[in-house]
PyMOL CGO cylinders between C-alpha atoms (Angstrom):
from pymol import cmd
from pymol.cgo import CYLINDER

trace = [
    CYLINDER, 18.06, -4.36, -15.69, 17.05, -6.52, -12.83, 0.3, 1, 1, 1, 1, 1, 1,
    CYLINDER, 17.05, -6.52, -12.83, 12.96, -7.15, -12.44, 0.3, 1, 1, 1, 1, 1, 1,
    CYLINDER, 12.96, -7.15, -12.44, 11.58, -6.89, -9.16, 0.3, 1, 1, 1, 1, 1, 1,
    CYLINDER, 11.58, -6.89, -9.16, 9.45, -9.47, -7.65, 0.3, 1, 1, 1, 1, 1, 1,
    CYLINDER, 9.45, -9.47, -7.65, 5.83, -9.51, -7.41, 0.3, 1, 1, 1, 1, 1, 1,
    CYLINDER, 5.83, -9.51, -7.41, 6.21, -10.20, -3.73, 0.3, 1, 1, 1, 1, 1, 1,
    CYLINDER, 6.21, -10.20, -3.73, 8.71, -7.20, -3.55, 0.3, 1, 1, 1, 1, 1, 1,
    CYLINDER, 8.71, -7.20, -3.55, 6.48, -4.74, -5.59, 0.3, 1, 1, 1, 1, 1, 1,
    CYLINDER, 6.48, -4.74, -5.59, 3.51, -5.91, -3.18, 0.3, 1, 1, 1, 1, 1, 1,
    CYLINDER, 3.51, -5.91, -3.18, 5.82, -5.27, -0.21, 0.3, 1, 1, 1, 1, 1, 1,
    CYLINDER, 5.82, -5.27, -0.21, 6.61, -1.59, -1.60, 0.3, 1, 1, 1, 1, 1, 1,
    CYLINDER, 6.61, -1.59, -1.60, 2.43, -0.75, -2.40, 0.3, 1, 1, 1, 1, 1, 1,
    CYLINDER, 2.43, -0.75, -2.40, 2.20, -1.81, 0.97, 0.3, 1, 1, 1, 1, 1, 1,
    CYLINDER, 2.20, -1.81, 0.97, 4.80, 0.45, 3.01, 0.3, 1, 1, 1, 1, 1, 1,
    CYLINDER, 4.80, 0.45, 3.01, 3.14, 3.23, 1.21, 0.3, 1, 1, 1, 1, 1, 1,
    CYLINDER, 3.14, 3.23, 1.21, -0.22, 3.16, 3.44, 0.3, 1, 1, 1, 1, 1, 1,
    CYLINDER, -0.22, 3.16, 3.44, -0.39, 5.70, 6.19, 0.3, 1, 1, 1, 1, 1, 1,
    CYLINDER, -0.39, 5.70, 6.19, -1.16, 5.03, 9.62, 0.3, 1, 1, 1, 1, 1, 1,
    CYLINDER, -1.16, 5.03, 9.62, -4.48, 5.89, 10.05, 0.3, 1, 1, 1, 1, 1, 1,
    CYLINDER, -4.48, 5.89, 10.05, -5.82, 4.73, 6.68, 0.3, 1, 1, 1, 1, 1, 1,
    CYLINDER, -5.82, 4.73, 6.68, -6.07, 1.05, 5.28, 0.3, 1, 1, 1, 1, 1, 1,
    CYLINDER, -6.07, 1.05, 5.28, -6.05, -0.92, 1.67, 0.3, 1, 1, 1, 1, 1, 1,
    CYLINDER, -6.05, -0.92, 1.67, -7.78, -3.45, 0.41, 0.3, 1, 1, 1, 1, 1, 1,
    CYLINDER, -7.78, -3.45, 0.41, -5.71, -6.63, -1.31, 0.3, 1, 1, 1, 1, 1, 1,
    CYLINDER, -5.71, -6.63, -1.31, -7.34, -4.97, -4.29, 0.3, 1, 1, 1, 1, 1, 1,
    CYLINDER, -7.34, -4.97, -4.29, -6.13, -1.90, -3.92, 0.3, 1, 1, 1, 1, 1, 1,
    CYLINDER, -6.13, -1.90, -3.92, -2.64, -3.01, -3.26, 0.3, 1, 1, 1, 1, 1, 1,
    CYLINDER, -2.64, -3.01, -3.26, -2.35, -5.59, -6.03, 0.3, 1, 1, 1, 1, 1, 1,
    CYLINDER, -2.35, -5.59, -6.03, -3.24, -2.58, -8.19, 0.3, 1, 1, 1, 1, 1, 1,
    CYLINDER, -3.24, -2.58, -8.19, -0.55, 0.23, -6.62, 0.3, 1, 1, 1, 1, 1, 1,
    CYLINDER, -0.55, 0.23, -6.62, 1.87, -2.89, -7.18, 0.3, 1, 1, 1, 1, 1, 1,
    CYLINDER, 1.87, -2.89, -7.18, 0.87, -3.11, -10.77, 0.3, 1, 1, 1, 1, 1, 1,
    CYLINDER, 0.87, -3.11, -10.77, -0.79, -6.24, -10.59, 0.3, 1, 1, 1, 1, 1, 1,
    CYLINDER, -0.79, -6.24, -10.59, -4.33, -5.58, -10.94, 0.3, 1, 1, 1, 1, 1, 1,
    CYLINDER, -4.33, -5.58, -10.94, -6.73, -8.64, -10.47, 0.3, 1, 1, 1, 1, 1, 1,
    CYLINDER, -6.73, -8.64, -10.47, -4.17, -9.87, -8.15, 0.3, 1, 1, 1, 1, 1, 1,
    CYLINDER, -4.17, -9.87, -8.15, -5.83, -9.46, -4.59, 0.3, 1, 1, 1, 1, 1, 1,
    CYLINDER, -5.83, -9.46, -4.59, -5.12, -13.29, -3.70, 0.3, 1, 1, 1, 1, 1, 1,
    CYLINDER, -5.12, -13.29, -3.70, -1.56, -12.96, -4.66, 0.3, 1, 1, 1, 1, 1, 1,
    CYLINDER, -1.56, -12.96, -4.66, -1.10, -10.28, -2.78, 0.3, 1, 1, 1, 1, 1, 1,
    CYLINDER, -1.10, -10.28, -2.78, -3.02, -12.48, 0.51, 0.3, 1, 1, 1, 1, 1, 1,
    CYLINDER, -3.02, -12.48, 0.51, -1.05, -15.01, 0.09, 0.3, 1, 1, 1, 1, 1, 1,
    CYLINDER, -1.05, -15.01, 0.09, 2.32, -12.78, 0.06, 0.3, 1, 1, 1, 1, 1, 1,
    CYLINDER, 2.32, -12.78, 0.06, 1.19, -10.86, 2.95, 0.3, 1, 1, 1, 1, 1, 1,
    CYLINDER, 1.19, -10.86, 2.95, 0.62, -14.23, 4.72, 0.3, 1, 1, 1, 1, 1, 1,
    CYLINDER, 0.62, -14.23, 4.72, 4.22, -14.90, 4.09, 0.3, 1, 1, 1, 1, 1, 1,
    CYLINDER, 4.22, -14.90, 4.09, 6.00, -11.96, 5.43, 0.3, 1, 1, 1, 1, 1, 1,
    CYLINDER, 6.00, -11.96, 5.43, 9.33, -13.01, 7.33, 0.3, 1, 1, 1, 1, 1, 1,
    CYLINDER, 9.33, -13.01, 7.33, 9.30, -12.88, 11.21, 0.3, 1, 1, 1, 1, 1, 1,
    CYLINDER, 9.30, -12.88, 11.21, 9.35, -9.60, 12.71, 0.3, 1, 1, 1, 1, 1, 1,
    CYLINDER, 9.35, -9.60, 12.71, 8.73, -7.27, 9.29, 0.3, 1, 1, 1, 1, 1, 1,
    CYLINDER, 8.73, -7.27, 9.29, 8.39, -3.85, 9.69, 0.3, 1, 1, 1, 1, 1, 1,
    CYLINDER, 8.39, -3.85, 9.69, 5.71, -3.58, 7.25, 0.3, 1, 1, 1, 1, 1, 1,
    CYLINDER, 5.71, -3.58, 7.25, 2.67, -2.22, 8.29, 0.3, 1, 1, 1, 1, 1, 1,
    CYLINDER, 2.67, -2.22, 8.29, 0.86, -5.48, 6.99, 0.3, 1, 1, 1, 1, 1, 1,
    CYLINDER, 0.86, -5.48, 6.99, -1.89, -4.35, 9.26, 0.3, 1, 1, 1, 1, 1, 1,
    CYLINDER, -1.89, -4.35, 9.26, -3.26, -1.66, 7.05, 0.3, 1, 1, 1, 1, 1, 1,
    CYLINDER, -3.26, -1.66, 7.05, -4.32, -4.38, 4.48, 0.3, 1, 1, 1, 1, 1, 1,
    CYLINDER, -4.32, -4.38, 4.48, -7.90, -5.72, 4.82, 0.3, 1, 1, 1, 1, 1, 1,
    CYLINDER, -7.90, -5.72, 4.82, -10.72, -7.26, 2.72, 0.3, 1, 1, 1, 1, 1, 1,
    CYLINDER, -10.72, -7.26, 2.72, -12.64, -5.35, 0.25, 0.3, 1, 1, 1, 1, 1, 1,
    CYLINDER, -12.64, -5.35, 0.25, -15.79, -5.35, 3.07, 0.3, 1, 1, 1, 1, 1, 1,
    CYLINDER, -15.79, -5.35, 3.07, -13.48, -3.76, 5.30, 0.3, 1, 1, 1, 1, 1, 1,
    CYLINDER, -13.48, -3.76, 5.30, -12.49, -6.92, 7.25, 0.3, 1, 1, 1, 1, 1, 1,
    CYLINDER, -12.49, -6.92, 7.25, -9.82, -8.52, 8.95, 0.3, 1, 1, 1, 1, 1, 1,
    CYLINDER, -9.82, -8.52, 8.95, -9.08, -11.09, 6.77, 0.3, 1, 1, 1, 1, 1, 1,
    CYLINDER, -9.08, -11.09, 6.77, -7.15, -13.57, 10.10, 0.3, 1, 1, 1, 1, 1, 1,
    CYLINDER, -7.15, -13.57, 10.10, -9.29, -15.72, 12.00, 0.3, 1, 1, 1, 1, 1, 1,
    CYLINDER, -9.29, -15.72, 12.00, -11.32, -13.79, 14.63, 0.3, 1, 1, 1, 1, 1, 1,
    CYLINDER, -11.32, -13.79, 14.63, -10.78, -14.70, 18.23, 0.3, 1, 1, 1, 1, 1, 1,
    CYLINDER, -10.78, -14.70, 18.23, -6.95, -15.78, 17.06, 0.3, 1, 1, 1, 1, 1, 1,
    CYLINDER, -6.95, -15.78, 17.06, -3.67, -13.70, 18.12, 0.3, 1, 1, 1, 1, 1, 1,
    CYLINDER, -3.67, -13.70, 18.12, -3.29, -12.19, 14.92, 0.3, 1, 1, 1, 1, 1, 1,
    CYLINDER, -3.29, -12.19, 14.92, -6.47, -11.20, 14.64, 0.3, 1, 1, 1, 1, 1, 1,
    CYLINDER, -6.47, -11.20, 14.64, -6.04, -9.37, 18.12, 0.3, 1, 1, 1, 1, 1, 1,
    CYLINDER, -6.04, -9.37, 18.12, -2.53, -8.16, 17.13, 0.3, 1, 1, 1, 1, 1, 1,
    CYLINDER, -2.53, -8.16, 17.13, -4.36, -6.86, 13.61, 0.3, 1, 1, 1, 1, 1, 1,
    CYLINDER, -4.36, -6.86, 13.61, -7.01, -4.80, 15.25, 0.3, 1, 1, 1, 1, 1, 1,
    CYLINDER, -7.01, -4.80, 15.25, -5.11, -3.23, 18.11, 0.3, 1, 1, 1, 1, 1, 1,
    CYLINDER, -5.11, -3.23, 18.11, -2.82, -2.49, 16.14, 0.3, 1, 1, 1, 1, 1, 1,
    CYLINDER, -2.82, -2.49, 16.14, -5.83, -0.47, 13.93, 0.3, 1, 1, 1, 1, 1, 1,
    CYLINDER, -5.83, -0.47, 13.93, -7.13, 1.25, 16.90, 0.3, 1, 1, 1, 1, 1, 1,
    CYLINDER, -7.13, 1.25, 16.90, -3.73, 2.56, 18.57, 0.3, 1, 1, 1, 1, 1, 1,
    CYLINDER, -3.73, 2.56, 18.57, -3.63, 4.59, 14.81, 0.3, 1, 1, 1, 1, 1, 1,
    CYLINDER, -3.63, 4.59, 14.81, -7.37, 5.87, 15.57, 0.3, 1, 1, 1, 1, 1, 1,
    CYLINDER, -7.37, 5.87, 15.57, -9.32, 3.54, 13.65, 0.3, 1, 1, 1, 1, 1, 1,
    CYLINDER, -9.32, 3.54, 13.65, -12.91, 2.60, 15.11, 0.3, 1, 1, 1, 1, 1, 1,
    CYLINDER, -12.91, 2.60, 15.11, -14.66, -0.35, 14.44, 0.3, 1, 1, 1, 1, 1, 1,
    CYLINDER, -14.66, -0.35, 14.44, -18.17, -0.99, 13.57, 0.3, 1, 1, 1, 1, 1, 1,
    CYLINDER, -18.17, -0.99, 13.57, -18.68, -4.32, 14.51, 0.3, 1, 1, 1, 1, 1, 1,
    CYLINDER, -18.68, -4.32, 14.51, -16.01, -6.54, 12.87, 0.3, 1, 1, 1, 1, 1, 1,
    CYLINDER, -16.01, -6.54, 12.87, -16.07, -4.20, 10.13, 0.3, 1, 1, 1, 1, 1, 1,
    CYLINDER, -16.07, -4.20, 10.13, -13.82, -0.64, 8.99, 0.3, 1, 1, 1, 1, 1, 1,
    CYLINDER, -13.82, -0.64, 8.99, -15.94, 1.56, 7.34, 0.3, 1, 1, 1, 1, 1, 1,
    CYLINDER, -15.94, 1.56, 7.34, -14.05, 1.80, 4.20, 0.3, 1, 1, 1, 1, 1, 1,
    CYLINDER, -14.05, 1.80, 4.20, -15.56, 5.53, 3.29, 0.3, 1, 1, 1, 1, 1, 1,
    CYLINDER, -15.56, 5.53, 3.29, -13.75, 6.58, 6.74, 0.3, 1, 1, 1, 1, 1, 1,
    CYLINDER, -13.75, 6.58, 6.74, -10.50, 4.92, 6.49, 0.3, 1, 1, 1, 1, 1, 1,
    CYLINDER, -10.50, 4.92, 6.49, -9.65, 3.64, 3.01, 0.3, 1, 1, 1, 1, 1, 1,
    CYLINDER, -9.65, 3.64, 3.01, -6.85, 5.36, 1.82, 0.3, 1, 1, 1, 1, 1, 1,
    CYLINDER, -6.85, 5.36, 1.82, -7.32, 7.12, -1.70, 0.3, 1, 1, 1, 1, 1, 1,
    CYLINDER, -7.32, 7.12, -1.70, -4.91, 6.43, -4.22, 0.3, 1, 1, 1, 1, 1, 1,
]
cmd.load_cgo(trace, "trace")
């Protein structure tokens, strides 16, 4: 039987938000089956290869922030990508209640 990798299971949690909904790195490590593992699962998102489909956007902090620099092109990229899928800001904050998804 051949294990999968951490960074694969956290890709897989991942491609299972909905547009329309986001995750925290909490919340992913645990779908992955790594709970306590939100900085692993930063640090693999930070890695993804050059032009992934994943919808790495979904992922945010556990206050409902976008983890990127603000003011930098991934941060823009981050939140408009958000918005075209209906999610409003308040402030530099996602109100988690409205969008987090429910596992």
């Amino acid at each position: 039987m051949t294990e999968i990798s951490n960074a694969h299971k956290i890709w897989l949690a991942v491609q299972q938000i909905p547009a329309g909904r986001v995750a925290t790195y909490g919340q992913v490590a645990d779908l992955a089956g790594l709970p306590g593992a939100a900085r692993l699962v930063g640090n693999t998102m930070h890695k993804l290869p050059e032009g992934s489909q994943l919808p790495w956007h979904r992922v945010v902090n556990a206050q409902g922030k976008l983890s990127l620099p603000e003011g930098s092109a991934g941060y823009r990229e981050q939140k408009l990508r958000l918005e075209s899928e209906g999610i409003v800001f308040k402030g530099p904050r996602i109100p988690l209640v409205d969008y987090r998804w429910l596992l």
